[in-house]
N, CA, C, O and CB atoms as a CASP TS submission, in Angstrom:
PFRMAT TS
TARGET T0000
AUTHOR 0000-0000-0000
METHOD Language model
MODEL 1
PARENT N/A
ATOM      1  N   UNK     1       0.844  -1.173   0.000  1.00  0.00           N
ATOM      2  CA  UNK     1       0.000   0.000   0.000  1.00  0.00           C
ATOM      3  C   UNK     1       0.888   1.234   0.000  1.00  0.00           C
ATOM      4  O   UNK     1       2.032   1.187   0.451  1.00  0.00           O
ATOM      5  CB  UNK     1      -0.960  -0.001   1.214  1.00  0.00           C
ATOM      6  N   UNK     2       0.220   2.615  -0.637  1.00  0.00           N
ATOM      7  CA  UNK     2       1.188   3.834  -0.554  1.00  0.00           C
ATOM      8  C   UNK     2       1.783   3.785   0.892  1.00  0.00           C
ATOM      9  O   UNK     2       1.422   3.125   1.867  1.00  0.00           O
ATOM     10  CB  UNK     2       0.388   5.340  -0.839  1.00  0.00           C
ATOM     11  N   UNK     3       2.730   4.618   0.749  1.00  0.00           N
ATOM     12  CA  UNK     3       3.559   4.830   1.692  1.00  0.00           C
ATOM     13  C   UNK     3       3.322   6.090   2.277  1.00  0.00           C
ATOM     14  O   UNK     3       3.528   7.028   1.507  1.00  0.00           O
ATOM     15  CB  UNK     3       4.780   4.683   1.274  1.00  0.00           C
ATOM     16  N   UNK     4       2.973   6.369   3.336  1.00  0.00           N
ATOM     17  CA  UNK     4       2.113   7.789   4.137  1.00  0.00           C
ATOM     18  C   UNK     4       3.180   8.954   3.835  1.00  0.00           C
ATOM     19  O   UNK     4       2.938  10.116   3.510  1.00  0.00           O
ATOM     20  CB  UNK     4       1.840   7.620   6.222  1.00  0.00           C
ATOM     21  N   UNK     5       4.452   8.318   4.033  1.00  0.00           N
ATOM     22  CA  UNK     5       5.713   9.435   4.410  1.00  0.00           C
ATOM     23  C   UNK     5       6.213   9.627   2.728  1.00  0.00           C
ATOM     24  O   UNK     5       7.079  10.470   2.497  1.00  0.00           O
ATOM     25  CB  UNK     5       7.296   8.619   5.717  1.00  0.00           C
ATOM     26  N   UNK     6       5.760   8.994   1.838  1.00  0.00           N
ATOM     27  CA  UNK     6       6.246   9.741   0.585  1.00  0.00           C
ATOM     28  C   UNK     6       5.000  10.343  -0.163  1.00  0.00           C
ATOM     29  O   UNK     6       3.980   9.684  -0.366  1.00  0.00           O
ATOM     30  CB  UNK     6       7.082   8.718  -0.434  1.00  0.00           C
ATOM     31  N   UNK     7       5.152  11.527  -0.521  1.00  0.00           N
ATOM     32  CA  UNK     7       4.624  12.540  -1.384  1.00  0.00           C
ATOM     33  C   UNK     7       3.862  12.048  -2.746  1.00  0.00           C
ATOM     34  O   UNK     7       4.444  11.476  -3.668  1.00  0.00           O
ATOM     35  CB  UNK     7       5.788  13.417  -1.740  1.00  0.00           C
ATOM     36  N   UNK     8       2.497  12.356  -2.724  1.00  0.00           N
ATOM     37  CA  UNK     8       1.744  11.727  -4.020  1.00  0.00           C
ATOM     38  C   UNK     8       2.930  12.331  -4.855  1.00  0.00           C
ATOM     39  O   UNK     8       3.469  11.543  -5.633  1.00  0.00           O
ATOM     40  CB  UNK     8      -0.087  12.304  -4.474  1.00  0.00           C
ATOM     41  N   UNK     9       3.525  13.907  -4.796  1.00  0.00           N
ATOM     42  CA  UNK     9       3.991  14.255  -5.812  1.00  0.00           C
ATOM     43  C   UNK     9       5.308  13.323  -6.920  1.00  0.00           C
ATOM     44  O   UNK     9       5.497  13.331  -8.137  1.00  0.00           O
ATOM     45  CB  UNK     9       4.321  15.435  -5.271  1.00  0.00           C
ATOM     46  N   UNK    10       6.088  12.509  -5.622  1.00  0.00           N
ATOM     47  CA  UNK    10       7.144  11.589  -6.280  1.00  0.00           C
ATOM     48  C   UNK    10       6.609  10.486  -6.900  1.00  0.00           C
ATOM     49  O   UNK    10       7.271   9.974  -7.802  1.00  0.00           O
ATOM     50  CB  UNK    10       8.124  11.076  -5.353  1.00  0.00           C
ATOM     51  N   UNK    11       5.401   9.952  -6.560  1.00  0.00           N
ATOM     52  CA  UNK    11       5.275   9.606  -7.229  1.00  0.00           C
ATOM     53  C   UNK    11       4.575   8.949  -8.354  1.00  0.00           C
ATOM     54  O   UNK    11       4.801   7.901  -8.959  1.00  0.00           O
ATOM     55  CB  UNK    11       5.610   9.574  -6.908  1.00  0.00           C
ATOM     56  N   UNK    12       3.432  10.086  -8.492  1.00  0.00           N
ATOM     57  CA  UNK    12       3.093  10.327 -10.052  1.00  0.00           C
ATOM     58  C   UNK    12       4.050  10.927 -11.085  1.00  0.00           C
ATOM     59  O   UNK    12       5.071  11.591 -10.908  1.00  0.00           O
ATOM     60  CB  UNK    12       1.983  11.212 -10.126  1.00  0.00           C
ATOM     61  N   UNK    13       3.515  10.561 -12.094  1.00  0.00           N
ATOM     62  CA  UNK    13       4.388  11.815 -13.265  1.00  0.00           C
ATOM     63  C   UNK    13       4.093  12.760 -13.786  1.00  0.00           C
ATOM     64  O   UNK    13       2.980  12.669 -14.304  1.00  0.00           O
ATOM     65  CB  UNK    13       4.779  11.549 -14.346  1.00  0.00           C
ATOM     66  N   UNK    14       4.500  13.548 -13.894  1.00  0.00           N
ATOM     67  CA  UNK    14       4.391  15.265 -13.566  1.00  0.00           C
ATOM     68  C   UNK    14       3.268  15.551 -14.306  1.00  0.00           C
ATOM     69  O   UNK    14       2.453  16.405 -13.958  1.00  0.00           O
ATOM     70  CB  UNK    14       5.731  16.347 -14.086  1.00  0.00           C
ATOM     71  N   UNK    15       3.131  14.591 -15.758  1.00  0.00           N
ATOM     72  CA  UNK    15       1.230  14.915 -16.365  1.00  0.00           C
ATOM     73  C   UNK    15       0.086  14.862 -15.403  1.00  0.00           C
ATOM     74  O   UNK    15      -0.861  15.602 -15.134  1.00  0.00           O
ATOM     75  CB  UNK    15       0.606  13.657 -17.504  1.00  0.00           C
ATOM     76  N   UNK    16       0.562  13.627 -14.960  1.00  0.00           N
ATOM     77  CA  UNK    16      -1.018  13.669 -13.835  1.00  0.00           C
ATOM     78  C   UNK    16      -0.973  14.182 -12.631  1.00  0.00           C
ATOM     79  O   UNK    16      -1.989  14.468 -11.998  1.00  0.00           O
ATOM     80  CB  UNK    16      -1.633  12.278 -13.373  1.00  0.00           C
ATOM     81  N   UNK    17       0.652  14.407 -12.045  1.00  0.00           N
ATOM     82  CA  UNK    17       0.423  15.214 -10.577  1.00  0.00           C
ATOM     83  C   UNK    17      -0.084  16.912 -11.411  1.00  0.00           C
ATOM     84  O   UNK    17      -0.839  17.671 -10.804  1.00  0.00           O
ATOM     85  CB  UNK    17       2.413  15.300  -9.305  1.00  0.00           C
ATOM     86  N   UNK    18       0.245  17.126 -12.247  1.00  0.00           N
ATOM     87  CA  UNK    18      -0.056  18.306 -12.684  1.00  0.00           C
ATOM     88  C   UNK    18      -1.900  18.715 -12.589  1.00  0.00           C
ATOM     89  O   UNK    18      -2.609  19.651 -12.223  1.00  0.00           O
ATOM     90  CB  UNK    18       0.601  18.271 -14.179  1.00  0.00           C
ATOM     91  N   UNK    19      -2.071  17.126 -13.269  1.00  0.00           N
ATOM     92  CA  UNK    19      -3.703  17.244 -13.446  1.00  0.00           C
ATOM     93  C   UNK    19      -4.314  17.311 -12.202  1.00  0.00           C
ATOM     94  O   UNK    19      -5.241  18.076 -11.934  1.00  0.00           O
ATOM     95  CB  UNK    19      -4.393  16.028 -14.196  1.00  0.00           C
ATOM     96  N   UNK    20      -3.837  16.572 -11.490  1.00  0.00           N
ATOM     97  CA  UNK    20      -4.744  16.558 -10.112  1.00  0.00           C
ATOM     98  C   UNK    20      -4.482  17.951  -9.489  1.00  0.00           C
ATOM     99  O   UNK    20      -5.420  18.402  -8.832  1.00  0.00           O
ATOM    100  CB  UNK    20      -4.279  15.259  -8.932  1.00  0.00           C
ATOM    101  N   UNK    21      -3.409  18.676  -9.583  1.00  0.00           N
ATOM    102  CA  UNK    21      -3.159  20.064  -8.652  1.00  0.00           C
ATOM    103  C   UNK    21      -3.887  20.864  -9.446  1.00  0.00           C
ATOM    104  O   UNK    21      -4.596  21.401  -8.595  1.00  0.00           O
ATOM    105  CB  UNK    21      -1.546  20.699  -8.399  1.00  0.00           C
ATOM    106  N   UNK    22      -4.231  21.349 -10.525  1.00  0.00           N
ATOM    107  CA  UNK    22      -5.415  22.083 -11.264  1.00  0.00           C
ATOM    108  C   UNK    22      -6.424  21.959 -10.519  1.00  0.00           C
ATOM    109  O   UNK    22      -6.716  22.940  -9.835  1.00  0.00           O
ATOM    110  CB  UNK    22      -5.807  21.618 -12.603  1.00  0.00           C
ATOM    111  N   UNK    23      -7.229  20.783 -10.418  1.00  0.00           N
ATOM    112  CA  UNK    23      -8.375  20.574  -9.714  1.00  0.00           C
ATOM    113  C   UNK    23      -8.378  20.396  -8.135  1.00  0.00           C
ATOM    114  O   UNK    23      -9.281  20.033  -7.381  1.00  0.00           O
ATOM    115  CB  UNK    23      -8.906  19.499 -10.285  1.00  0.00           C
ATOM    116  N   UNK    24      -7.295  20.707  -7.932  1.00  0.00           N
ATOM    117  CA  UNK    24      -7.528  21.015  -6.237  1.00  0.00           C
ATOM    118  C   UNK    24      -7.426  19.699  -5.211  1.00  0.00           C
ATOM    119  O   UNK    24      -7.626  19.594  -4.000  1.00  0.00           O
ATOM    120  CB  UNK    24      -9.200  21.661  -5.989  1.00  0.00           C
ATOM    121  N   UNK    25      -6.884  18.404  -6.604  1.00  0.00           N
ATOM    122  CA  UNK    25      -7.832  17.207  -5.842  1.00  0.00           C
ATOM    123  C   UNK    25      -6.053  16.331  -5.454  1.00  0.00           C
ATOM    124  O   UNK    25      -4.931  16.743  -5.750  1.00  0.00           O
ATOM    125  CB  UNK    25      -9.451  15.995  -7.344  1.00  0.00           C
ATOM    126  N   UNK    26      -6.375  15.315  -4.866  1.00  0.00           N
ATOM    127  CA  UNK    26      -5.072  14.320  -5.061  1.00  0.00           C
ATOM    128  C   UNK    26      -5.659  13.485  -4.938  1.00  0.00           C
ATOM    129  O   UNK    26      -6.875  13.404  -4.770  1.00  0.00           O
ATOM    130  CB  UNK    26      -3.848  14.233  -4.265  1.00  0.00           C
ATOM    131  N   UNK    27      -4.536  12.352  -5.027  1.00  0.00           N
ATOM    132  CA  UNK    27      -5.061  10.817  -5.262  1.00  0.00           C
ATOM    133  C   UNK    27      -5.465  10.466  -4.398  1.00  0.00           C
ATOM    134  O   UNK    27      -5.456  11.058  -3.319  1.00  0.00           O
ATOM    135  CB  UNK    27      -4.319   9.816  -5.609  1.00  0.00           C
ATOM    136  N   UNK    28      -5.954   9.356  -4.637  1.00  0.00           N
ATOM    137  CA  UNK    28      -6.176   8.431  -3.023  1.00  0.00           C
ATOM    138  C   UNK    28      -5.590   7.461  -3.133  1.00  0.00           C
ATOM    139  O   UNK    28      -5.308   6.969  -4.225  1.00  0.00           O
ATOM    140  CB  UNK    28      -7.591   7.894  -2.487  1.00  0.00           C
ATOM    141  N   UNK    29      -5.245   6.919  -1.892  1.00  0.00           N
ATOM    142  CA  UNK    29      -4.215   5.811  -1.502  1.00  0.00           C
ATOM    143  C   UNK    29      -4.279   4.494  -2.186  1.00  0.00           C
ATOM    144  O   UNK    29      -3.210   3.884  -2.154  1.00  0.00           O
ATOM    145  CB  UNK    29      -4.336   5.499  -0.078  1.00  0.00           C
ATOM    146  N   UNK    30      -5.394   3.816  -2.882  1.00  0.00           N
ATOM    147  CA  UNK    30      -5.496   2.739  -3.673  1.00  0.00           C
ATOM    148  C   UNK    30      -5.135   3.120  -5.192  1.00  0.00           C
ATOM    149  O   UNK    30      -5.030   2.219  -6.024  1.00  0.00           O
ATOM    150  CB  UNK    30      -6.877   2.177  -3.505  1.00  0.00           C
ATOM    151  N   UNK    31      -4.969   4.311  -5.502  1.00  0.00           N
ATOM    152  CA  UNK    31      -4.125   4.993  -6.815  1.00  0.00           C
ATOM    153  C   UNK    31      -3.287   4.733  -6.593  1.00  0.00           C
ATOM    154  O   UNK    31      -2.740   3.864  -7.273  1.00  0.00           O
ATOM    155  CB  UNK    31      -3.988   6.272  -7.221  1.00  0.00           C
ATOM    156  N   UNK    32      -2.541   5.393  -5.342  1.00  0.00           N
ATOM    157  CA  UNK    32      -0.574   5.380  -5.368  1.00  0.00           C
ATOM    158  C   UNK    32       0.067   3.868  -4.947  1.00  0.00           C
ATOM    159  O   UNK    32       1.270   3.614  -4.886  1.00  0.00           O
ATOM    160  CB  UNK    32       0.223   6.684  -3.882  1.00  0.00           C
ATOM    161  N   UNK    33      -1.224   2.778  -4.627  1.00  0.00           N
ATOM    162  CA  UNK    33      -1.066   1.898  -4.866  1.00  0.00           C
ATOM    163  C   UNK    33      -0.666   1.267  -6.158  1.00  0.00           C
ATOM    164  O   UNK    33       0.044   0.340  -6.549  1.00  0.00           O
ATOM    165  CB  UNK    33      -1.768   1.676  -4.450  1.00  0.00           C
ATOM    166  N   UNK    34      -1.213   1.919  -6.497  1.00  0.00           N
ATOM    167  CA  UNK    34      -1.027   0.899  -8.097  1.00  0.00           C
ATOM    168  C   UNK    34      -0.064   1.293  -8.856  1.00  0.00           C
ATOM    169  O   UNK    34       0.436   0.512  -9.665  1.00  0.00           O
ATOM    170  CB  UNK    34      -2.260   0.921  -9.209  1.00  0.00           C
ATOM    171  N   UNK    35       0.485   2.942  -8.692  1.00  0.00           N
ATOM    172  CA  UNK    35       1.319   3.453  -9.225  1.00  0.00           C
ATOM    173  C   UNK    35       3.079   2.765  -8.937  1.00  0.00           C
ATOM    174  O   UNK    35       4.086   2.603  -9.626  1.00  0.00           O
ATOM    175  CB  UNK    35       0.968   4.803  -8.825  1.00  0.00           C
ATOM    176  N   UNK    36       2.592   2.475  -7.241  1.00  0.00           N
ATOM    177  CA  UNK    36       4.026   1.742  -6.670  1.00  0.00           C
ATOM    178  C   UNK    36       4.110   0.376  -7.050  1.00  0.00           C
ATOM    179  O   UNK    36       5.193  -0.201  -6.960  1.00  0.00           O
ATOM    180  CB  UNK    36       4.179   1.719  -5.035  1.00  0.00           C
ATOM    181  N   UNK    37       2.914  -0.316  -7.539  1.00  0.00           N
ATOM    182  CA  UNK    37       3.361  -1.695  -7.732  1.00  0.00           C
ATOM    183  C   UNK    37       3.923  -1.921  -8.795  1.00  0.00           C
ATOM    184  O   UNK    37       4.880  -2.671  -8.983  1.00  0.00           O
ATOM    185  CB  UNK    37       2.483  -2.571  -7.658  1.00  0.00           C
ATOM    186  N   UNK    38       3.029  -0.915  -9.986  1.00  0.00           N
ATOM    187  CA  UNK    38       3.606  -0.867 -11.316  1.00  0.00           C
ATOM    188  C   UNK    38       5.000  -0.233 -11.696  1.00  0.00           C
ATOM    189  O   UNK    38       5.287   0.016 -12.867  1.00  0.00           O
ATOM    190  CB  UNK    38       2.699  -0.230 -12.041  1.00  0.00           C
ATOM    191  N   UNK    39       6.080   0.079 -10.350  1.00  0.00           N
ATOM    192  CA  UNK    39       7.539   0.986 -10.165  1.00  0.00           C
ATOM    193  C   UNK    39       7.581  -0.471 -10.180  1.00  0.00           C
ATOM    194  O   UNK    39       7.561  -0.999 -11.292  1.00  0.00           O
ATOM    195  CB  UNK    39       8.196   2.272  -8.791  1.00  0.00           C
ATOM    196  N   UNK    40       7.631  -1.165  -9.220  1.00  0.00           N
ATOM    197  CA  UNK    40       8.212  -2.480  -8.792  1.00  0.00           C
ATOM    198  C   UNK    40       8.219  -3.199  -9.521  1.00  0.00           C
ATOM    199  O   UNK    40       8.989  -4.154  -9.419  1.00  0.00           O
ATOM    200  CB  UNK    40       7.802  -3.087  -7.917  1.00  0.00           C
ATOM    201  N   UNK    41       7.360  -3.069 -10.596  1.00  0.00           N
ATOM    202  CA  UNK    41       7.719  -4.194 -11.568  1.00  0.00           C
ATOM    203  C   UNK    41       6.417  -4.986 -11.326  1.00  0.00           C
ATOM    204  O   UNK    41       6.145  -5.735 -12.264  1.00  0.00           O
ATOM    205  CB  UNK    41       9.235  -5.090 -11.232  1.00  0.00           C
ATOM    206  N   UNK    42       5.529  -5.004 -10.273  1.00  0.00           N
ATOM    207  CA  UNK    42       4.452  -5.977  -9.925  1.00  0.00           C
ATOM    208  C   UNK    42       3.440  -5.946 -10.457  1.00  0.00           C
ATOM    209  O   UNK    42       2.895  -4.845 -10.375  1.00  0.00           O
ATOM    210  CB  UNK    42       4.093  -6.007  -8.846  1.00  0.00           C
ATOM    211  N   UNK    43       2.724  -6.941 -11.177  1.00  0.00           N
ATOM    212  CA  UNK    43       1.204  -7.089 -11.395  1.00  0.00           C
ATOM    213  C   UNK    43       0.221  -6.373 -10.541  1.00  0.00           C
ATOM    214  O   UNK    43       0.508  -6.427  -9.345  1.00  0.00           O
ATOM    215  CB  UNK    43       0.854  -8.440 -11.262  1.00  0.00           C
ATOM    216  N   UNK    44      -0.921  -5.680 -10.851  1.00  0.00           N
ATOM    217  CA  UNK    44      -1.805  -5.683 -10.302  1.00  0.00           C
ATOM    218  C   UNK    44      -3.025  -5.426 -11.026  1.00  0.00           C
ATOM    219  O   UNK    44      -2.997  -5.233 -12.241  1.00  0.00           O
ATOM    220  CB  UNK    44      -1.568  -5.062  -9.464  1.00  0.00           C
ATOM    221  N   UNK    45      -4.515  -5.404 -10.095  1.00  0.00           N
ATOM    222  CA  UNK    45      -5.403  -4.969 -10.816  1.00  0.00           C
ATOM    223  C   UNK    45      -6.171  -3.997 -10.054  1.00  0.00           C
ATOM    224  O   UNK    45      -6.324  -4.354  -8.886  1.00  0.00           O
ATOM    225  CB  UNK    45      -6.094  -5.964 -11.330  1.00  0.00           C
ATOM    226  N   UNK    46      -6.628  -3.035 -10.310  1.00  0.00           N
ATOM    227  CA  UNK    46      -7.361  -2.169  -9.721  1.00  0.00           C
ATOM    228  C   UNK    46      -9.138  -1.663  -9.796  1.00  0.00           C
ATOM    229  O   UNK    46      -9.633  -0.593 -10.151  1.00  0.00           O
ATOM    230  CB  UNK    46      -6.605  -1.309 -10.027  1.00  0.00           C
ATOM    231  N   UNK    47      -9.738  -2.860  -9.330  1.00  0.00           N
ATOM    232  CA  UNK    47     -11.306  -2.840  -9.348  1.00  0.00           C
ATOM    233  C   UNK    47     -11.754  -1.121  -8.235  1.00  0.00           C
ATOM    234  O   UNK    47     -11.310  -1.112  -7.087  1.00  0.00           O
ATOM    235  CB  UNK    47     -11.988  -4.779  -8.395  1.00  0.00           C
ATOM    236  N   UNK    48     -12.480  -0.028  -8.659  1.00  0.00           N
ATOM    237  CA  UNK    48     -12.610   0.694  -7.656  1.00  0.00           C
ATOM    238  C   UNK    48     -13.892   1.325  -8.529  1.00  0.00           C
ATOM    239  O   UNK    48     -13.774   2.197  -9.390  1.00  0.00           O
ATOM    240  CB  UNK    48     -11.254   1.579  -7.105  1.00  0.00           C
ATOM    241  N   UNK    49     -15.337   0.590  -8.048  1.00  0.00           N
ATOM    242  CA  UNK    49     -16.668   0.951  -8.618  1.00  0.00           C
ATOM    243  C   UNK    49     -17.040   2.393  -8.179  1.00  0.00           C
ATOM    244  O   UNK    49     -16.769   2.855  -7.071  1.00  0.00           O
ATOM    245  CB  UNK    49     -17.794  -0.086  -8.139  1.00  0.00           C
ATOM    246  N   UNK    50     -17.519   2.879  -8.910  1.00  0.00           N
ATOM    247  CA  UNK    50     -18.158   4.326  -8.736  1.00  0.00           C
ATOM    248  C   UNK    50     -19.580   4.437  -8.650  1.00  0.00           C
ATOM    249  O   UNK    50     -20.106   5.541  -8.515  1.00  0.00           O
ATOM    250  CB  UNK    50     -17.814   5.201  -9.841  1.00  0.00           C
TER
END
């Protein structure tokens, strides 16, 4: 799971941390999930119904 003590900003890439700071918004923690697994090299899948 994200890591509390590192910064959405490190690590998204600067297109989408950009996008989200326009709108005022940031990620949520099952995003920077997926963002860190996909650094690592790891599979995942990300089901998150709206």
């Amino acid at each position: 799971m994200a890591d509390a003590a590192v910064p959405a900003a490190d690590l998204l890439p600067p297109r989408f941390a950009d996008w989200f700071a326009k709108r005022g918004w940031s990620p949520r923690a099952h995003q920077l999930a997926m963002i860190e697994r996909a650094q690592a090299g790891r599979d995942a899948l990300l089901i998150a119904p709206t």
